[in-house]
C-alpha positions as CSV (number, residue, x, y, z in Angstrom):
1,X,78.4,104.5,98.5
2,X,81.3,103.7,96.0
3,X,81.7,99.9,96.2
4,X,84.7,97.6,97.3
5,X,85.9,100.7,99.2
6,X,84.4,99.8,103.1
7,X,86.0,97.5,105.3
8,X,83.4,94.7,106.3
9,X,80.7,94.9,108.6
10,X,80.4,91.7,110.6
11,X,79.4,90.8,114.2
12,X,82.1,89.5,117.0
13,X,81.9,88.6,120.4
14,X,83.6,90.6,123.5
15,X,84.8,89.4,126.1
16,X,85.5,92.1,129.2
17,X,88.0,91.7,132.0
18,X,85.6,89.7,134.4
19,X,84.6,86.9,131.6
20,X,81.3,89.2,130.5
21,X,80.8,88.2,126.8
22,X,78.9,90.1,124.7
23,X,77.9,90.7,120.4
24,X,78.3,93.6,118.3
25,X,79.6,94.6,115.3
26,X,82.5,95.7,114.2
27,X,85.1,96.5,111.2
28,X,88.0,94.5,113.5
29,X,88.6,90.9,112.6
30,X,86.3,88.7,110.8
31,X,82.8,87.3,111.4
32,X,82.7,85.4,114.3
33,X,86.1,86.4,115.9
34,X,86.7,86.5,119.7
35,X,88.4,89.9,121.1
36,X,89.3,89.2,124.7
37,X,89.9,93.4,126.3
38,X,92.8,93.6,128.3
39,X,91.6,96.8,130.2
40,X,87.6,98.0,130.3
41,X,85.9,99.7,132.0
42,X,85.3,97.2,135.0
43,X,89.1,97.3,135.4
44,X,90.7,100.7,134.3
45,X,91.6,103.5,136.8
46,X,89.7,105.8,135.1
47,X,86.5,104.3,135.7
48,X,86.8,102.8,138.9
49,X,88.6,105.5,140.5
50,X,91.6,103.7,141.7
51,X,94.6,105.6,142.8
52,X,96.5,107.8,140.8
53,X,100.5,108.7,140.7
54,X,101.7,112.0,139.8
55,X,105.5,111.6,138.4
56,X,107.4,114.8,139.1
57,X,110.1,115.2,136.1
58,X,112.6,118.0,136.8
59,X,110.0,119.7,139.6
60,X,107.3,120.5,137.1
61,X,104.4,119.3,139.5
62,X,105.8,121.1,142.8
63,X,106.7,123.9,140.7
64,X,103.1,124.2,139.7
65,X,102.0,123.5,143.3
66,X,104.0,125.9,144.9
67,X,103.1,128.7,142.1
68,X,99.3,128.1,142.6
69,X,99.4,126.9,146.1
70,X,96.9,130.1,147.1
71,X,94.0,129.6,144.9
72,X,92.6,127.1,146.7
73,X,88.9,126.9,147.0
């Protein structure tokens, strides 16, 4: 490795949605630092399967809906 070209190494702390704190290492702040997530996996639709919104901009979902309405399994 060509030196002084890496960002550091260093361990932080996590801490998800629910308060769960946990250690691993990372390039992002410095040693020690605290990153408090916003959205995990514990809270993110995509995970926990919560409802989902289609928006329909200028008919392009019911377009496709009414074009492929007979494939249905």
């Amino acid at each position: 490795m060509k030196a002084n070209i890496h960002p550091d190494y260093h361990k932080i702390k996590v801490v998800m949605t629910d308060g769960t704190e946990y250690e691993t290492f990372s390039t992002w702040g410095s040693e020690g630092a605290v990153m408090n997530l916003e959205i995990d996996s514990k809270s993110h639709p995509a995970w926990t399967g919560g409802s989902q919104q289609l928006l329909d901009r200028g008919g392009r979902v019911s377009k496709f809906n009414k074009r492929f309405a007979g494939l249905g399994l």
